[in-house]
C-alpha positions in Angstrom: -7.9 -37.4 -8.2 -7.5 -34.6 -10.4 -11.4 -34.4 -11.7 -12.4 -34.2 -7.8 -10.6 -31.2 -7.2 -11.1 -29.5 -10.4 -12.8 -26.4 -9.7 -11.8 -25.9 -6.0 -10.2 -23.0 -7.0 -13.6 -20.8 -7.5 -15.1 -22.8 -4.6 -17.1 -20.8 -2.1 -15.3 -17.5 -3.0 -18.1 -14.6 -3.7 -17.9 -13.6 -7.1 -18.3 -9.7 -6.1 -14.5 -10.4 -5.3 -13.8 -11.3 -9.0 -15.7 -8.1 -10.3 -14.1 -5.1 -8.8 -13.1 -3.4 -11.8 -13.2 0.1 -10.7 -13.4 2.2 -7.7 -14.0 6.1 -6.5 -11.3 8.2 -4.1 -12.3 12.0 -4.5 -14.0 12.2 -7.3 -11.4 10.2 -8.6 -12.2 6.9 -10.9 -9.4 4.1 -10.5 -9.4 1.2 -12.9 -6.1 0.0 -12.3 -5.7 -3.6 -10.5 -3.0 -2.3 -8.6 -4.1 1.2 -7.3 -7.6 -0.5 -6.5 -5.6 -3.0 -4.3 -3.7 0.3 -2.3 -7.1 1.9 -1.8 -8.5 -0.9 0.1 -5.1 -1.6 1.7 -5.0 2.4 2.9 -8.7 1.9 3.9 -8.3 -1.4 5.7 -5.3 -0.2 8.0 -6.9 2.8 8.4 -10.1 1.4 10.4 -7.7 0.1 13.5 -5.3 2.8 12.9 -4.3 4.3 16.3 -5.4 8.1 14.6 -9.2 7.8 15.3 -8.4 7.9 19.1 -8.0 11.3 21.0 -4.5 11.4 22.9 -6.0 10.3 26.0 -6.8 7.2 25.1 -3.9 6.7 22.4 -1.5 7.6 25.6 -3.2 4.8 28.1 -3.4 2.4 25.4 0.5 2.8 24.9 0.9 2.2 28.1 -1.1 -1.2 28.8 0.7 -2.4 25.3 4.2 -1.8 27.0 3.4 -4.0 29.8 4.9 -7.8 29.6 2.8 -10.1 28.7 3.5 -13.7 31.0 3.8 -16.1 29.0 4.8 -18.8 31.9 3.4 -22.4 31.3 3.6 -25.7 32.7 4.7 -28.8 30.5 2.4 -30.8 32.5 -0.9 -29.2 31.7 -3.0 -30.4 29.4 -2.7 -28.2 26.8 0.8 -28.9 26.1 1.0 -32.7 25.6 1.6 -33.9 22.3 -1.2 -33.8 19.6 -2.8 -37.2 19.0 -4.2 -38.7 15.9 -7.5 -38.9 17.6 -7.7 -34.9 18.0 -6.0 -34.8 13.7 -8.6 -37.1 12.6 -11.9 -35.6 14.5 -10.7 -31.8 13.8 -10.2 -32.0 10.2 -13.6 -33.7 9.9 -15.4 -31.9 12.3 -14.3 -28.2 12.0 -12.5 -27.6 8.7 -15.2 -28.3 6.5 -16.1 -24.9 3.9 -12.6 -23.4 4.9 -10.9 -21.1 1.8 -7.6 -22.0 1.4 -5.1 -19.3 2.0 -1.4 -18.4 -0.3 -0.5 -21.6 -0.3 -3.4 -22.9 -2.4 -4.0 -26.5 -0.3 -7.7 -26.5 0.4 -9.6 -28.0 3.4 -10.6 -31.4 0.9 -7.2 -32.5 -0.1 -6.5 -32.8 4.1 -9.8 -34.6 4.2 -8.8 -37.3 1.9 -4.9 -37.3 2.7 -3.8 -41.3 2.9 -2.9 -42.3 6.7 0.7 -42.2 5.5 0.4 -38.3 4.9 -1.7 -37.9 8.0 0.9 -39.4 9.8 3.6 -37.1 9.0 1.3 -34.1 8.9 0.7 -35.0 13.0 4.9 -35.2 13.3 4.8 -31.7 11.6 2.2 -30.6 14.4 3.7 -31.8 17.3 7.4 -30.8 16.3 5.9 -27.1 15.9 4.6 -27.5 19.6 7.4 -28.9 20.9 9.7 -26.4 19.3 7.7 -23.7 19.9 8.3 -22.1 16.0 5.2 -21.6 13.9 5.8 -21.5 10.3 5.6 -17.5 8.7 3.8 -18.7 6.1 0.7 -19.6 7.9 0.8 -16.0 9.3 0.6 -14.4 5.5 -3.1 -13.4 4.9 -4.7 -12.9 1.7 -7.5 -10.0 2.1 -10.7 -10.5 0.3 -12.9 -7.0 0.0 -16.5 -8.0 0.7 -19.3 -5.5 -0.4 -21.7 -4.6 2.6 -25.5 -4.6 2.0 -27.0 -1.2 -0.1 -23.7 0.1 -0.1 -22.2 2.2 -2.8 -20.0 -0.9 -4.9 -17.9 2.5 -5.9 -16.6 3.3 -2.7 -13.6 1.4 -0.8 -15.8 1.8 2.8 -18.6 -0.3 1.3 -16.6 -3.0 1.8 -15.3 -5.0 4.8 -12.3 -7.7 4.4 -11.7 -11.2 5.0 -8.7 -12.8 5.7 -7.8 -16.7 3.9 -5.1 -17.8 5.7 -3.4 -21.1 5.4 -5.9 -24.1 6.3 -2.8 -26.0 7.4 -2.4 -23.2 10.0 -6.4 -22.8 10.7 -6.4 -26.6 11.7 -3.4 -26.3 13.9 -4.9 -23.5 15.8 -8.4 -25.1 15.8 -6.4 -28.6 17.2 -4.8 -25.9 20.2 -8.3 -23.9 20.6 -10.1 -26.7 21.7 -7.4 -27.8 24.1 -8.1 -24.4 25.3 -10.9 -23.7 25.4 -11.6 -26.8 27.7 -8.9 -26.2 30.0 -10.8 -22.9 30.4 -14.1 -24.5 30.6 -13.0 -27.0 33.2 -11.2 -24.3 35.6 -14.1 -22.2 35.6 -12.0 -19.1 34.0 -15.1 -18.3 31.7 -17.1 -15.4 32.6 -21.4 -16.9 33.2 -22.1 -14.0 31.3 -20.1 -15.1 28.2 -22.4 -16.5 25.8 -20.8 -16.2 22.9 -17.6 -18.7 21.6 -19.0 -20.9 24.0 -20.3 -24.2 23.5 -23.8 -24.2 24.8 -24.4 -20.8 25.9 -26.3 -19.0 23.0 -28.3 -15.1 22.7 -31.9 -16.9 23.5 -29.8 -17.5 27.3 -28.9 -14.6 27.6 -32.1 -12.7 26.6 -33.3 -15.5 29.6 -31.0 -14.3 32.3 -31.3 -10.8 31.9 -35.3 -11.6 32.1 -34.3 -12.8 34.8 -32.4 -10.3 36.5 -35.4 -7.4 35.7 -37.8 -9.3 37.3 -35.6 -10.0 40.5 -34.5 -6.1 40.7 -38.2 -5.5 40.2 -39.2 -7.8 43.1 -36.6 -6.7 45.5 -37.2 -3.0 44.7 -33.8 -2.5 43.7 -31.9 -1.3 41.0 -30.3 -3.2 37.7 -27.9 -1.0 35.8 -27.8 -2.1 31.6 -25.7 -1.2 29.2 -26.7 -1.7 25.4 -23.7 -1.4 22.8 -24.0 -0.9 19.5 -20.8 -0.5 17.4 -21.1 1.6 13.9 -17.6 1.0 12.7 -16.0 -2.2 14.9 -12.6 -2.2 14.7 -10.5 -5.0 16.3 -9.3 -2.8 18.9 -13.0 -1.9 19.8 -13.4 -3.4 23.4 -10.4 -1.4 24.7 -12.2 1.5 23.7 -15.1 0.9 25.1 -13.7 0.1 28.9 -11.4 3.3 28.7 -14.4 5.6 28.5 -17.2 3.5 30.2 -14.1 3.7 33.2 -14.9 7.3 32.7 -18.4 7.2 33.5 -19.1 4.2 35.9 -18.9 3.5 39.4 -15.6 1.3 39.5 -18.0 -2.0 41.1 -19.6 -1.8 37.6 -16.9 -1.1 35.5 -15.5 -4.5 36.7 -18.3 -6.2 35.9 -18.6 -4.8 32.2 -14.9 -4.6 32.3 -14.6 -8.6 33.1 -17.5 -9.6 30.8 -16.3 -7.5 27.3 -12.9 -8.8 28.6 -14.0 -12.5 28.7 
């Protein structure tokens, strides 16, 4: 047991990680593991920080975040019955393969190879978390991994974008309740036809064929077919809000629901 997971520790995690001995802040070398940390802490929370929006939209976004969010259920939908060994056994197999572990240091192949015994109470964890409605702190800790972009400057804290490793124990219970919902969404029909992407089936080459598609039927009816083309320099994960306020801006309000409910979806 412990020759097979010998070595896990290194497994999968790019080296450039390991080698990030010094970095540049005006001018400034910094050498020391700590201060390099800060820098790409300061420059992480600084790419979703609420300062590189103008008042306008720092004011509206205030307000949609102050709004409740309904969080009403039903005990009898699908998504909230118990978690079976069947959905355990096929998600651990099927979609935690190549997963980092996260601060608690259990990786994706000890849960593979876990006795039934241990699988067993693993699934009486699970379903005592649903039922109870509390989800351990722990799996919400993150541990951020800088990632050097392509022909950047290794030097400079923006050449770098993050990942998080968060616990796998948490990754496969979300994975177990993402599937549950993503088919109750599927099912209902609350999935945008122009959603293509986080989708089982849908991919780009379908969408490319649709909006073929649509050209050639604008073309043949004489009409019109209004496109809009994003491209994102600096994503951010509040990036889509963005986008709506000021395309709200500039849109007749007919197709500013449609872009509004497709980026939304």
């Amino acid at each position: 047991m412990e020759q097979k997971y010998r070595g896990y520790q290194r497994a999968r995690i790019p080296s450039s990680c390991q080698q990030i001995t010094r970095l540049k802040e005006n001018s400034v070398t910094i050498s020391l593991p700590q201060c390099i940390a800060n820098l790409f802490d300061n420059h992480f929370a600084s790419v979703s920080s609420d300062e590189n929006y103008d008042e306008q939209f720092t004011s509206h976004k205030s307000s949609i975040e102050s709004l409740p969010i309904n969080f009403d259920t039903h005990k009898s939908s699908s998504y909230n019955f118990p978690i079976s060994a069947n959905e355990l056994s096929t998600t651990i197999h099927k979609n935690l393969r190549n997963t980092l572990p996260g601060s608690d240091s259990i990786h994706a192949t000890m849960i593979e190879n876990l006795h039934l015994n241990a699988l067993s109470y693993l699934l009486t964890l699970f379903n005592a978390i649903l039922l109870q409605s509390i989800y351990p702190s722990q799996w919400k800790l993150a541990i951020a991994l800088p990632i050097p972009k392509p022909s950047k400057d290794p030097s400079l804290s923006d050449s770098y974008r993050p990942i998080a490793l968060t616990s796998v124990l948490g990754k496969l219970f979300q994975k177990i309740l993402n599937k549950r919902f993503i088919c109750y969404l599927e099912s209902n029909g609350n999935l945008s036809p122009s959603q293509y992407s986080f989708r089982k089936g849908p991919n780009t080459l379908q969408a490319l064929t649709d909006l073929h598609q649509q050209i050639k039927t604008a073309i043949n009816a004489n009409s019109s077919l209004y496109t809009i083309f994003l491209t994102l320099n600096k994503p951010s994960p509040t990036s889509g809000d963005t986008i709506l306020f000021y395309i709200s801006k500039i849109t007749p309000s007919q197709i500013y629901y449609k872009i509004s409910s497709t980026i939304e979806s």
